[in-house]
C-alpha positions in Angstrom: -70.3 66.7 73.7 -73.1 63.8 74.5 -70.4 61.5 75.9 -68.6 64.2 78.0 -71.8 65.2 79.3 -72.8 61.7 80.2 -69.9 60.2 81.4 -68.0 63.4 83.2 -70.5 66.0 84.1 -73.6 63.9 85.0 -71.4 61.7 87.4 -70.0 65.6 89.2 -74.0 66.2 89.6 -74.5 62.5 91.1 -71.5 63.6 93.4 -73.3 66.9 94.2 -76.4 65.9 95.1 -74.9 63.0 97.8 -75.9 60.2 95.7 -73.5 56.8 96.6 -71.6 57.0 93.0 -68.4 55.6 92.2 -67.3 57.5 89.7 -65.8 55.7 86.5 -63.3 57.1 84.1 -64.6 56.6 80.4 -62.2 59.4 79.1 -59.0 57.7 77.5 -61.2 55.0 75.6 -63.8 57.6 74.8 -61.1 60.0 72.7 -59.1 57.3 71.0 -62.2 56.2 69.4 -62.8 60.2 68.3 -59.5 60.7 67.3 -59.8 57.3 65.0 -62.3 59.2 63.3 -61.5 62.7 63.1 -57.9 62.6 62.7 -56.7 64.2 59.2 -56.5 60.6 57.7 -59.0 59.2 59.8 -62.2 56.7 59.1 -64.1 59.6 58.2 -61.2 61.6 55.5 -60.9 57.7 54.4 -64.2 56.5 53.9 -64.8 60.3 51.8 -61.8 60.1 49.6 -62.3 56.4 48.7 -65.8 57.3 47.7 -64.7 60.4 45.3 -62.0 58.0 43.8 -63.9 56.4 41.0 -61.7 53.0 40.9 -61.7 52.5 44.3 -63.4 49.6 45.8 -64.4 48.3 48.9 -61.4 45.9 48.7 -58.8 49.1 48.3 -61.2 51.0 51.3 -60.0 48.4 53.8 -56.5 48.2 52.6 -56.4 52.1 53.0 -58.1 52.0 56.7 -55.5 48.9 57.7 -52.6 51.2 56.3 -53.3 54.1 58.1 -54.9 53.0 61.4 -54.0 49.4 62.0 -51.3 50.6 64.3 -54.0 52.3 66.5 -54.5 50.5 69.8 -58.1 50.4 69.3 -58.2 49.4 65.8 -58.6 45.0 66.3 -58.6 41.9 64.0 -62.4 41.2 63.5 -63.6 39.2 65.9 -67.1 38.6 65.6 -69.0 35.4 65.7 -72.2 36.7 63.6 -70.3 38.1 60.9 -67.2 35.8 59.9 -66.4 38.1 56.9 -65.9 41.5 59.3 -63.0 43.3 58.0 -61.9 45.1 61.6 -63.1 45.4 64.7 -63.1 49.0 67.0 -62.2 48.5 71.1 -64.9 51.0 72.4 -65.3 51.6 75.8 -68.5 49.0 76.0 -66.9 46.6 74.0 -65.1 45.1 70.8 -67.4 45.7 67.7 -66.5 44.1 64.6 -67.5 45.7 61.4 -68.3 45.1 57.4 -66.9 47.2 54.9 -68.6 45.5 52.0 -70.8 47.9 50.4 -70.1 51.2 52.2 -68.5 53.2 49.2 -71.3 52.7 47.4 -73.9 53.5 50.0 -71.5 56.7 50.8 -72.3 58.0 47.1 -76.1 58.0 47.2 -77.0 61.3 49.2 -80.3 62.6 48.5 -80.9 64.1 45.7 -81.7 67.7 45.5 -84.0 68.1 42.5 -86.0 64.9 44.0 -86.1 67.3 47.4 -87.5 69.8 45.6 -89.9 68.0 43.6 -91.5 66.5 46.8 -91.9 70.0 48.7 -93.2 71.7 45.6 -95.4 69.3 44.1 -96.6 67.0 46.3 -100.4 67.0 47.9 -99.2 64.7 51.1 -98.9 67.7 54.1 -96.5 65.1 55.8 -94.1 64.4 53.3 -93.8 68.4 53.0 -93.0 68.7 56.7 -89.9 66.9 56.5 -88.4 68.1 54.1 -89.0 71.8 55.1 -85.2 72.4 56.2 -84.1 71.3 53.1 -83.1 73.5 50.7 -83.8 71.5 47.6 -82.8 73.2 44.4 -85.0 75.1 41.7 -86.8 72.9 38.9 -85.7 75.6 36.0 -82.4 76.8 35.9 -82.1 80.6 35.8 -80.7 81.8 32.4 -77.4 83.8 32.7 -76.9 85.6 29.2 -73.3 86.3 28.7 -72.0 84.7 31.3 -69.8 81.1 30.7 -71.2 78.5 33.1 -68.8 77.4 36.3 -67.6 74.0 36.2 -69.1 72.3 39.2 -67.6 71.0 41.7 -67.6 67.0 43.0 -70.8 65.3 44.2 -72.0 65.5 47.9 -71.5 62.5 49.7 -73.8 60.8 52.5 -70.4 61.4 55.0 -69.9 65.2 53.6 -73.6 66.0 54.3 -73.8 64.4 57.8 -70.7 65.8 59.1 -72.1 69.5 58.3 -75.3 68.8 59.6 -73.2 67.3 62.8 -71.1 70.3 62.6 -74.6 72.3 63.0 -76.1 70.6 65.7 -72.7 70.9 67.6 -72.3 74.7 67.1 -76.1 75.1 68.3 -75.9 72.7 71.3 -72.7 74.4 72.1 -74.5 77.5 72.6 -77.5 76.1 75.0 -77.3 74.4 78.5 -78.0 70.8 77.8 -80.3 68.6 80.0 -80.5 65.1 79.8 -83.7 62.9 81.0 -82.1 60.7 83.7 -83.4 56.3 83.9 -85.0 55.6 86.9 -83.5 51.8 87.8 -86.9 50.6 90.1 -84.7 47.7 91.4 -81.1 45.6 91.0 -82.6 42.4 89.6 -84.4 43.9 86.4 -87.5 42.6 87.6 -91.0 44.2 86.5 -93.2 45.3 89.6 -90.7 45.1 91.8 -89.2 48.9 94.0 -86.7 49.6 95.9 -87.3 52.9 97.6 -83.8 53.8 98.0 -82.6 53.7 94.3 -84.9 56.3 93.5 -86.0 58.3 96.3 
């Protein structure tokens, strides 16, 4: 949504308004990187099952992504000169970015935790920390007693991925519905100089 409004329909407004814009194709790059991740067995369905596995580790999370997307174009040999122990590296369209599996299972299986949530908006005296947690719908202290009734098995735990992608989900649906504007840069000048105009770049 953010990309296709950035890249394809901000560059039709530069056209519209006369400004001298060449306009540059991010499309083909910009999709094979989201189909990477969204695809049924994609980084993201990866990344989620690994984490509900209980012997999986970060070793079998990398054999798993190699498997099933090292035949991607986009999906590289690391090749980064910070990090010598990068697993892969992703061809986006601003560059080759080498990443670090090393730890992210574990990270994936540390959400926040509800009870703590609701601790923090019901208890707490600090006006701040109850403000940002307001949207959160925490879960009761005391568990309401159900007489008669045999208790539901629960399901699996919520991970840090699961959570994000239905808040993403949200915030898709809702910008979906609006008409989006974007603050536009101001470049003063070519030569990324401070103090320095050029009257034509932004008038």
């Amino acid at each position: 949504f953010f990309n296709h409004h950035m890249f394809v329909v901000e560059q039709e407004e530069y056209v519209k308004e006369g400004i001298d814009w060449e306009i540059v194709d991010f499309g083909m790059d910009l999709q094979a990187a989201i189909i990477m991740f969204e695809k049924p067995m994609g980084l993201w369905a990866i990344l989620e099952e690994e984490s509900l596995f209980p012997k999986a580790t970060d070793k079998s999370f990398e054999e798993k992504l190699k498997a099933s997307l090292g035949k991607l174009p986009i999906f590289l040999k690391p090749q980064s000169k910070t990090d010598k122990n990068a697993h892969f590296a992703i061809s986006h369209y601003a560059g080759i970015v080498s990443y670090n599996v090393t730890g992210w299972l574990e990270k994936n299986k540390d959400p926040v935790n509800d009870t703590v949530v609701e601790v923090y908006k019901s208890t707490s005296t600090c006006a701040l920390l109850v403000h940002l947690w307001r949207d959160h719908p925490g879960q009761p202290t005391t568990a309401p007693k159900e007489e008669g009734k045999k208790k539901k098995k629960g399901g699996g735990g919520k991970t840090v991925s699961s959570v994000y992608l239905v808040s993403l989900n949200d915030l898709m649906s809702t910008l979906h519905n609006c008409e989006p504007h974007f603050v536009r840069c101001l470049v003063p000048n070519t030569h990324k100089k401070p103090g320095e105009v050029e009257p034509p770049l932004i008038m």
